[in-house]
MIDOSE-1310 file (N, C-alpha, C; in nm, 2 decimals, decimal comma, always signed):
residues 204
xxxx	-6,68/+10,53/+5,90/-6,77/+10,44/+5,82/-6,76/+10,30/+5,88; -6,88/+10,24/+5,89/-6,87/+10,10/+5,97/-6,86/+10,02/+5,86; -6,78/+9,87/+5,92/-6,75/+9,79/+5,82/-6,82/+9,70/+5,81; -6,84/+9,61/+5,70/-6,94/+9,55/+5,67/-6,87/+9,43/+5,76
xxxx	-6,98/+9,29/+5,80/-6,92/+9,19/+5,86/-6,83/+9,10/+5,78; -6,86/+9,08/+5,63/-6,81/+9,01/+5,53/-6,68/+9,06/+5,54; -6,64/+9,20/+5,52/-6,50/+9,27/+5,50/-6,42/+9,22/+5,66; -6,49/+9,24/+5,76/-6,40/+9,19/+5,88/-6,40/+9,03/+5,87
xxxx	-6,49/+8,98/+5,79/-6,44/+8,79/+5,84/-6,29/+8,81/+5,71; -6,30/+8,88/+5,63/-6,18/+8,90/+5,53/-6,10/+8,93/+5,55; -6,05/+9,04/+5,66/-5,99/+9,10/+5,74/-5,91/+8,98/+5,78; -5,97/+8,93/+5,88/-5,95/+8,81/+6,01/-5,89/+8,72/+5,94
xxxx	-5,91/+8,65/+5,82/-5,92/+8,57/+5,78/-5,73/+8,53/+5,68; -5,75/+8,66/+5,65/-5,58/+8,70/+5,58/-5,50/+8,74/+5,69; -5,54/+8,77/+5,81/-5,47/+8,83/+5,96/-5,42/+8,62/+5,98; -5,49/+8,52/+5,98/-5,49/+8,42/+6,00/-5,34/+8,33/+5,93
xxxx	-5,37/+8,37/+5,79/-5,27/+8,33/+5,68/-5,14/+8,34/+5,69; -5,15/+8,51/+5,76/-5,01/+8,56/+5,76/-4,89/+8,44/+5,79; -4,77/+8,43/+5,73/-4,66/+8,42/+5,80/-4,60/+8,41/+5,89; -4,51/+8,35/+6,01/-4,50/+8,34/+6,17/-4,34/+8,43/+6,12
xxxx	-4,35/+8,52/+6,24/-4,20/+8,51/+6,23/-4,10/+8,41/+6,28; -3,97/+8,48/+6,18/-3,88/+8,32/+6,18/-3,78/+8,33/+6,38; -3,83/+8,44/+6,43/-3,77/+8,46/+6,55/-3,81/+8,33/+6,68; -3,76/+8,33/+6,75/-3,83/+8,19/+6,84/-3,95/+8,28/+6,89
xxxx	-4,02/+8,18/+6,88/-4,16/+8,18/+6,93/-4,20/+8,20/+7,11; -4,28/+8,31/+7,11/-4,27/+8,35/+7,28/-4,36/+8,23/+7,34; -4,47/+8,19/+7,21/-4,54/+8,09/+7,29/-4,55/+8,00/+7,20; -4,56/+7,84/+7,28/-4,49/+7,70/+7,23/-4,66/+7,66/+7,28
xxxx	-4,69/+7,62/+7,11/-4,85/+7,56/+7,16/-4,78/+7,39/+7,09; -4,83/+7,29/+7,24/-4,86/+7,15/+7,18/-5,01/+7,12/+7,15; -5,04/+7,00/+7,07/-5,19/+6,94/+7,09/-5,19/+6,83/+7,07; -5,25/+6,76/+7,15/-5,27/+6,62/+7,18/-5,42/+6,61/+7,17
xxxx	-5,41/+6,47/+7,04/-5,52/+6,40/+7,01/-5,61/+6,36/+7,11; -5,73/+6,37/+7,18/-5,79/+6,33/+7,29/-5,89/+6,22/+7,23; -5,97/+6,24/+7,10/-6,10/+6,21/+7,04/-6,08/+6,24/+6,88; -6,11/+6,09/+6,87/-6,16/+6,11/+6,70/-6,26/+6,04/+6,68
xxxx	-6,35/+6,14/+6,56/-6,50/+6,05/+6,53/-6,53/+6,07/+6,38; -6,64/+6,02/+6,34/-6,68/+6,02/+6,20/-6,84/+6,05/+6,18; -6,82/+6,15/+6,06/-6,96/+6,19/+6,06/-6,92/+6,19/+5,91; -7,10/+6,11/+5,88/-7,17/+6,10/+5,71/-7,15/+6,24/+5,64
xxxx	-7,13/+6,19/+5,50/-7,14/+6,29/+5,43/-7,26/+6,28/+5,32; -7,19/+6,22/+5,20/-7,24/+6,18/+5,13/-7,14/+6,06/+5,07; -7,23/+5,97/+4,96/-7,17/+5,86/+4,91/-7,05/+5,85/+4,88; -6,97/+5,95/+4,87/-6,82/+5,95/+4,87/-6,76/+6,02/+4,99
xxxx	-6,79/+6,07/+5,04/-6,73/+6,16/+5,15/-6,75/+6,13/+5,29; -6,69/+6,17/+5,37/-6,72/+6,17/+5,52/-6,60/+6,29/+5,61; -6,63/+6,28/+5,71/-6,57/+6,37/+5,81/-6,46/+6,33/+5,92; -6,38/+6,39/+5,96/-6,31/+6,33/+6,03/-6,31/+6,42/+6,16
xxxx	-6,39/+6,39/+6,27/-6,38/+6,51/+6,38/-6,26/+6,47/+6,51; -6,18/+6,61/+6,48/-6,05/+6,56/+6,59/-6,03/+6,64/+6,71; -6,07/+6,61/+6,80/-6,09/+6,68/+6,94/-5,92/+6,69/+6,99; -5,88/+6,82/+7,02/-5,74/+6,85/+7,00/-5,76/+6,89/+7,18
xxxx	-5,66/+6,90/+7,23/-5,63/+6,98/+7,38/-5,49/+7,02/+7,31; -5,54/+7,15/+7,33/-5,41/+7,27/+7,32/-5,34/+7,28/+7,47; -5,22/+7,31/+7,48/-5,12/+7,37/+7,54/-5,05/+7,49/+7,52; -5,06/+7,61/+7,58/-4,99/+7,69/+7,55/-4,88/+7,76/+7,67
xxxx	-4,74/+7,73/+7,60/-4,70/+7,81/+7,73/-4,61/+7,92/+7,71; -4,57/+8,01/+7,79/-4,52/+8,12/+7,75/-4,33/+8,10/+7,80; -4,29/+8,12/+7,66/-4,14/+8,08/+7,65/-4,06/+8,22/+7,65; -4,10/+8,29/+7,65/-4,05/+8,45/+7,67/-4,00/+8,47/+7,81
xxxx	-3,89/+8,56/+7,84/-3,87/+8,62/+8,03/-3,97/+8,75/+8,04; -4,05/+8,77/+7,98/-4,15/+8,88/+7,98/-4,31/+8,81/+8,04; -4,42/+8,87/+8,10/-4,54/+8,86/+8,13/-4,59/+8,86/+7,97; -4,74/+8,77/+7,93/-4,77/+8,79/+7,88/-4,91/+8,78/+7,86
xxxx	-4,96/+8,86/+7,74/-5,13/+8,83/+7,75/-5,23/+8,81/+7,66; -5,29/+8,61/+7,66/-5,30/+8,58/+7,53/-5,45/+8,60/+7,52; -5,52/+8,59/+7,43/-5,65/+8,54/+7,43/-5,67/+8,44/+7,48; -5,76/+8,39/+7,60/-5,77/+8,27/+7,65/-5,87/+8,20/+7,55
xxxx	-5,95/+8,19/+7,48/-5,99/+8,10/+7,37/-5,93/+8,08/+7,24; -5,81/+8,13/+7,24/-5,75/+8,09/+7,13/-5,78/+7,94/+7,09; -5,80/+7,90/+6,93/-5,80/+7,79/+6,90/-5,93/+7,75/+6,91; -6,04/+7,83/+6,98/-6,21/+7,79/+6,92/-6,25/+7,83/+6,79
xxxx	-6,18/+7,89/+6,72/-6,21/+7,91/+6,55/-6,11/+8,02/+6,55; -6,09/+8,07/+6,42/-6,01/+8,14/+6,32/-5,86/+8,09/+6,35; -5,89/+7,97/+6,28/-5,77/+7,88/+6,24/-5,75/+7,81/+6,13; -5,62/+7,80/+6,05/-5,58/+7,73/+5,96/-5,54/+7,59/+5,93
xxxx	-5,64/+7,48/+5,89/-5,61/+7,39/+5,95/-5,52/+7,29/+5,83; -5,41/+7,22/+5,83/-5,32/+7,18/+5,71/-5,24/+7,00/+5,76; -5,31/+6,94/+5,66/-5,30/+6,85/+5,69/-5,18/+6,76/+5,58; -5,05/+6,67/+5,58/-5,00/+6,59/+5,48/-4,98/+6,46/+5,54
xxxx	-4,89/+6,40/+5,47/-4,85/+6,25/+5,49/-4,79/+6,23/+5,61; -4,70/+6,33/+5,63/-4,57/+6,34/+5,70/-4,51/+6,43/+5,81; -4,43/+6,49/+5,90/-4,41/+6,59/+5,95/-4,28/+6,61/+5,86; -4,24/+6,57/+5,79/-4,08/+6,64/+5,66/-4,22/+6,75/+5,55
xxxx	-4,33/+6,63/+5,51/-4,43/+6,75/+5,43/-4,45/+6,84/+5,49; -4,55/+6,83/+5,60/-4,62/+6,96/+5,69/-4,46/+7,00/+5,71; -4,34/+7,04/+5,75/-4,25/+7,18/+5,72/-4,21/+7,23/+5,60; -4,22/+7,09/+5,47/-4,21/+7,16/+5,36/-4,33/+7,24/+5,31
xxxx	-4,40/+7,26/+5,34/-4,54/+7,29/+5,30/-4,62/+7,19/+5,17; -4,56/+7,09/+5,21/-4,66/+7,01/+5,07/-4,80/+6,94/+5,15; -4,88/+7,01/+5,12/-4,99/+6,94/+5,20/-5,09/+6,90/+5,10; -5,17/+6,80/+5,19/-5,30/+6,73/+5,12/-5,43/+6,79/+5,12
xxxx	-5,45/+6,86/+5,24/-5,56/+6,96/+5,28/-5,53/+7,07/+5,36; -5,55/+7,17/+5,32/-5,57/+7,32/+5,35/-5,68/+7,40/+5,30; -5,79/+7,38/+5,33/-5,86/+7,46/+5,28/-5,90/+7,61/+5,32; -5,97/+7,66/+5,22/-5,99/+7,85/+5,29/-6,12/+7,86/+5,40
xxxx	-6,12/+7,80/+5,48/-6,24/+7,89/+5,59/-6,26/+7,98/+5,58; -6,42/+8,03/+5,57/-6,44/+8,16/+5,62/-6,51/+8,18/+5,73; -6,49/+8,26/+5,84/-6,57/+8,23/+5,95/-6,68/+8,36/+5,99; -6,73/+8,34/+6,02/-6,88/+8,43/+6,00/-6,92/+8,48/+6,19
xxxx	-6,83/+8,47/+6,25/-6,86/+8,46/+6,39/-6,85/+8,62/+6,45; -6,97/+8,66/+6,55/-6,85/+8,81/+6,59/-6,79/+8,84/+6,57; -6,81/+9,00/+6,58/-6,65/+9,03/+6,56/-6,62/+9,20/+6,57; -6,56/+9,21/+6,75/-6,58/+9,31/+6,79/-6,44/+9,38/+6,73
xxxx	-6,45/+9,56/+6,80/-6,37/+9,62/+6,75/-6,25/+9,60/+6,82; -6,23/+9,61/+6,95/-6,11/+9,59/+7,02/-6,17/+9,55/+7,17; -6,10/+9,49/+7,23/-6,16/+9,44/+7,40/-6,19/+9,58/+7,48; -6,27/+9,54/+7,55/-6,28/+9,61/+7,67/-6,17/+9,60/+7,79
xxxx	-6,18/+9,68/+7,87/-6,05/+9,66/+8,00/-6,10/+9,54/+8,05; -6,24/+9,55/+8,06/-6,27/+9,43/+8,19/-6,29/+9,32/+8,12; -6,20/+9,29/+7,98/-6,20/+9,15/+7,92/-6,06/+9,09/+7,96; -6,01/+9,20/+8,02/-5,85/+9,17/+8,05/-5,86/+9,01/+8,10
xxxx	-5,96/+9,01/+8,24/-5,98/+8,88/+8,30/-6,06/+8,77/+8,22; -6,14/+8,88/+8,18/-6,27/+8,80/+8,16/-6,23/+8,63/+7,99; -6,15/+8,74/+7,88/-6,09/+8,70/+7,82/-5,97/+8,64/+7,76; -5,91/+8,71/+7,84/-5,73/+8,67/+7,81/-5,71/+8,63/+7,93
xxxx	-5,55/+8,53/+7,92/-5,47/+8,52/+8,05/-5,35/+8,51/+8,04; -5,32/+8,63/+8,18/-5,17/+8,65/+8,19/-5,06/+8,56/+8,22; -5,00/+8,52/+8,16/-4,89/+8,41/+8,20/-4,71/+8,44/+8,24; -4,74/+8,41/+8,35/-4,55/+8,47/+8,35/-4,49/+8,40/+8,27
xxxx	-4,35/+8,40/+8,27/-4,27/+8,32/+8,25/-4,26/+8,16/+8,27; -4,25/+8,09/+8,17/-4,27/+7,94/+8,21/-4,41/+7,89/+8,23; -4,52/+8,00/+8,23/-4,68/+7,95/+8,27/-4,73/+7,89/+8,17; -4,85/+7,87/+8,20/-4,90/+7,75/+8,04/-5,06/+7,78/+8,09
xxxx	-5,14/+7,77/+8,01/-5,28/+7,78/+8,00/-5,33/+7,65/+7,90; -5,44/+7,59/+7,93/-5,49/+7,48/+7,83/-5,65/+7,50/+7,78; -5,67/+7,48/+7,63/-5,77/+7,48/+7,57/-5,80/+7,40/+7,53; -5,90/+7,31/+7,45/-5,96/+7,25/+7,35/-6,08/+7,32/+7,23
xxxx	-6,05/+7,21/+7,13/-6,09/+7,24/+7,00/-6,14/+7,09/+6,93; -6,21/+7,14/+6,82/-6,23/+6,99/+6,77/-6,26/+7,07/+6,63; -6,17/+7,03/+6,53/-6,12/+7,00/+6,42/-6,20/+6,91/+6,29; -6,25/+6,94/+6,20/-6,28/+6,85/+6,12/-6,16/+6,84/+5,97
xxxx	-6,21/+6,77/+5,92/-6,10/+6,73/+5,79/-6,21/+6,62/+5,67; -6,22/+6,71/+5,55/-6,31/+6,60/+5,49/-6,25/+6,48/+5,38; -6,27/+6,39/+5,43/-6,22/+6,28/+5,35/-6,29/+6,19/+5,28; -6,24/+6,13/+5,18/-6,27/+6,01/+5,05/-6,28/+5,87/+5,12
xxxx	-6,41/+5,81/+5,10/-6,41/+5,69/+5,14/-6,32/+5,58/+5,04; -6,33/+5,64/+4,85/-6,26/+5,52/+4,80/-6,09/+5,60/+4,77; -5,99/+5,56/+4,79/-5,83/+5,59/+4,78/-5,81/+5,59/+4,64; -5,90/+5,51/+4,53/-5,83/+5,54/+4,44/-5,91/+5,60/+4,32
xxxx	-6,04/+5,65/+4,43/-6,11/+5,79/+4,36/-6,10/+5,90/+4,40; -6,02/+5,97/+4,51/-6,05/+6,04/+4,58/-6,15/+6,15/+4,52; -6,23/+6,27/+4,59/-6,28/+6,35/+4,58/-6,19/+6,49/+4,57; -6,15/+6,55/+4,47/-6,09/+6,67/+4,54/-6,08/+6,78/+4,58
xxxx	-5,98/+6,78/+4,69/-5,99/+6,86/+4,82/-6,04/+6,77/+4,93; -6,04/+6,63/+4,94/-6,03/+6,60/+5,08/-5,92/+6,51/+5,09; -5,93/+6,42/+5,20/-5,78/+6,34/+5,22/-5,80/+6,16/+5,21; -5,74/+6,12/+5,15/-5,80/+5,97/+5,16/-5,71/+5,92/+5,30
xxxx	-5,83/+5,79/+5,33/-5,79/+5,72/+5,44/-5,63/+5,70/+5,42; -5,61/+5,67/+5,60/-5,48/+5,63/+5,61/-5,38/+5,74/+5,71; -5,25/+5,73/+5,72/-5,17/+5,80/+5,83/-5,15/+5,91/+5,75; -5,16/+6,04/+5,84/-5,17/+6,17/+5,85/-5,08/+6,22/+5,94
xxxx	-5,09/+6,34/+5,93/-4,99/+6,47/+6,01/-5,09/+6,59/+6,02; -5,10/+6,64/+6,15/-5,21/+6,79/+6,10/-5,13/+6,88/+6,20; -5,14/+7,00/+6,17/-5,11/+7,15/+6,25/-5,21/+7,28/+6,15; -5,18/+7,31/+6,32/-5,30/+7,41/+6,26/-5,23/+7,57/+6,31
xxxx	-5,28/+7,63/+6,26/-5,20/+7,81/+6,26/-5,34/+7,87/+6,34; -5,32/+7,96/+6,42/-5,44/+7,99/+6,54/-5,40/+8,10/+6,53; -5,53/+8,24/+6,52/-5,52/+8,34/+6,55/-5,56/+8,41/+6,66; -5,41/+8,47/+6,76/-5,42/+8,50/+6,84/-5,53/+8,65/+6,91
xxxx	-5,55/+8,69/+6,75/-5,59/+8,86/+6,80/-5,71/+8,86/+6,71; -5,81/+8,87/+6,74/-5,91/+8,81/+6,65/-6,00/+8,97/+6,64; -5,98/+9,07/+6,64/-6,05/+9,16/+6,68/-6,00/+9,27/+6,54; -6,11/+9,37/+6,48/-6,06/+9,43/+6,41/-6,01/+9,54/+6,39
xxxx	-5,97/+9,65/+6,51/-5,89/+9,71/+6,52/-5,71/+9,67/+6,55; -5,64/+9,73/+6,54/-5,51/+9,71/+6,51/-5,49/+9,67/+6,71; -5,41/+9,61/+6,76/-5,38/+9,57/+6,88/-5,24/+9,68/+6,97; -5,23/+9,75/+6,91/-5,15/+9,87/+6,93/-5,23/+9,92/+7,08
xxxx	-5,36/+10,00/+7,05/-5,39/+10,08/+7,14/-5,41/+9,99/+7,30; -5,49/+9,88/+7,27/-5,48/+9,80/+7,38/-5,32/+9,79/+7,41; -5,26/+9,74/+7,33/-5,14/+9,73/+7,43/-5,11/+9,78/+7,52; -5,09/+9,93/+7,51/-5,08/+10,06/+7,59/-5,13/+10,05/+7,65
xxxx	-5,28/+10,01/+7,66/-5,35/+10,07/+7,81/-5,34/+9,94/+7,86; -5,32/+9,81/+7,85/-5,27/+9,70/+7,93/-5,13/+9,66/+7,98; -5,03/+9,80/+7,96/-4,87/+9,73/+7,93/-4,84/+9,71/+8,09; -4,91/+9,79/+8,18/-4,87/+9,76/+8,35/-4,92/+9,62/+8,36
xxxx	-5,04/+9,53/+8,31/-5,03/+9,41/+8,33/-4,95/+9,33/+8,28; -4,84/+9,37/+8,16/-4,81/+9,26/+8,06/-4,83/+9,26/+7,90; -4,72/+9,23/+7,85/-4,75/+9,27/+7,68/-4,80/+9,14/+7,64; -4,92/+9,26/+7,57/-5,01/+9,20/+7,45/-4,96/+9,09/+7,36
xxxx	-5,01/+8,97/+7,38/-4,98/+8,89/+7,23/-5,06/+8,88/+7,13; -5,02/+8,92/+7,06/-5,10/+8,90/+6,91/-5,08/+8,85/+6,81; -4,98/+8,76/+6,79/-4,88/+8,70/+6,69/-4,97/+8,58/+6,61; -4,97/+8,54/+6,55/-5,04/+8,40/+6,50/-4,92/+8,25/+6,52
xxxx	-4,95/+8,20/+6,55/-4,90/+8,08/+6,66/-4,92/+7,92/+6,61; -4,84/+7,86/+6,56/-4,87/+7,70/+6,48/-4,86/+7,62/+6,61; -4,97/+7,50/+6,58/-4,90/+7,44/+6,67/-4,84/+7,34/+6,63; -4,73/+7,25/+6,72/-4,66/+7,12/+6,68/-4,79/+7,04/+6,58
xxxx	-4,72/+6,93/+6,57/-4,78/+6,86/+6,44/-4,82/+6,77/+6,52; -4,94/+6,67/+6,48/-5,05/+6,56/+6,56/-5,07/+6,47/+6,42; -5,02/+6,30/+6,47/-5,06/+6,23/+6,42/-5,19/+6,17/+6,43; -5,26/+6,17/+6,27/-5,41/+6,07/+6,32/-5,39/+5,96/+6,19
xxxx	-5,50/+5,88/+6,26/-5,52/+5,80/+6,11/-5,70/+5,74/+6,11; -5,72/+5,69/+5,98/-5,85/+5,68/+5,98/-5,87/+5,55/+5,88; -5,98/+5,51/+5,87/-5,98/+5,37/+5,77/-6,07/+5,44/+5,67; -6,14/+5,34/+5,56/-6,20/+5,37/+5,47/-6,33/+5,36/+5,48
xxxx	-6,41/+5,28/+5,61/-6,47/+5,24/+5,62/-6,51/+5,26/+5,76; -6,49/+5,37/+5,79/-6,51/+5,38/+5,99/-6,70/+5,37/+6,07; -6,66/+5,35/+6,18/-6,82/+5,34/+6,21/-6,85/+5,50/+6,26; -7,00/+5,55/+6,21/-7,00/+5,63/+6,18/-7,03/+5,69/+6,37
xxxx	-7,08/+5,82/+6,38/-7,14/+5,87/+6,49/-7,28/+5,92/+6,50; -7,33/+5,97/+6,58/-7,43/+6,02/+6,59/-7,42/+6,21/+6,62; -7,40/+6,26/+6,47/-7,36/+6,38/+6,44/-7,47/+6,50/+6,48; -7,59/+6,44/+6,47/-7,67/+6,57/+6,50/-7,67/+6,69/+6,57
């Protein structure tokens, strides 16, 4: 029986949520703030768009093989005051995305290149992403569920395996190049800040 696309963004979406394990991490994602901008909302609201450059490198003594667009969507994005909050989990903004994008059954062989990349030991691959966050123009109305102006902390949780069959069978047939990653992956934490009053962009 084929699945409906709603049930796979549902799928994808709690595959996202999951928990990291507490083991060290094979792959060490940083992101560095490159670009930030502001797009209108409405009379209380506005956007905060944050153009991130991801880093990923592979901290394992094993080959490995990630999705090379990790971090163009199905990600969790969590925003607080502080980096003591973002590890306690007290955050300002987390909201539930749902993402409505593709969404194949499992790769093909000839995505091996096309979409993932093998990293030995110590290798690093780099992405970008751009992030929004919606925020309160007045601080001592806020809107809620967005973030009022001022200094922030964001990390975001990235899903490495985006596909809706289980990542088992590929493994197998890719293990002579290198094991499969499929783990969900946070990255370090990124300071931004914003005023109450920013000049806006041209968002179209």
């Amino acid at each position: 029986m084929r699945l409906s696309r709603w049930f796979a963004v549902t799928l994808l979406a709690s595959q996202v949520c999951q928990p990291e394990s507490l083991e060290k991490r094979p792959i060490e994602v940083s992101a560095n703030l490159e670009q930030q901008s502001y797009c209108p909302g409405d009379n209380e609201t506005f956007s905060v768009h944050l153009k991130l450059r991801l880093r990923f490198v592979n901290h394992s003594d094993e080959r490995l093989i990630i999705f090379r667009k990790t971090g163009d969507d199905w990600y969790d994005i969590r925003v607080a005051k502080s980096t003591s909050d973002i590890s306690d989990k007290r955050y300002e903004y987390n909201p539930n995305i749902d993402w409505f994008s593709d969404v194949q059954h499992a790769p093909e062989d000839a995505d091996l290149r096309k979409k993932f990349v093998v990293l030995m030991p110590g290798e690093s691959f780099e992405n970008e992403t751009t992030v929004s966050v919606v925020a309160s123009f007045d601080p001592r109305h806020p809107v809620v569920g967005t973030v009022k102006p001022g200094q922030h902390v964001l990390e975001l949780q990235l899903a490495t395996w985006t596909y809706l069959d289980s990542p088992e069978a590929t493994r197998v047939r890719w293990e002579r190049n290198g094991r499969l990653f499929s783990q969900n992956v946070t990255t370090e934490s990124v300071e931004f800040e914003f005023p109450h009053d920013p000049s806006f962009s041209n968002c179209h």
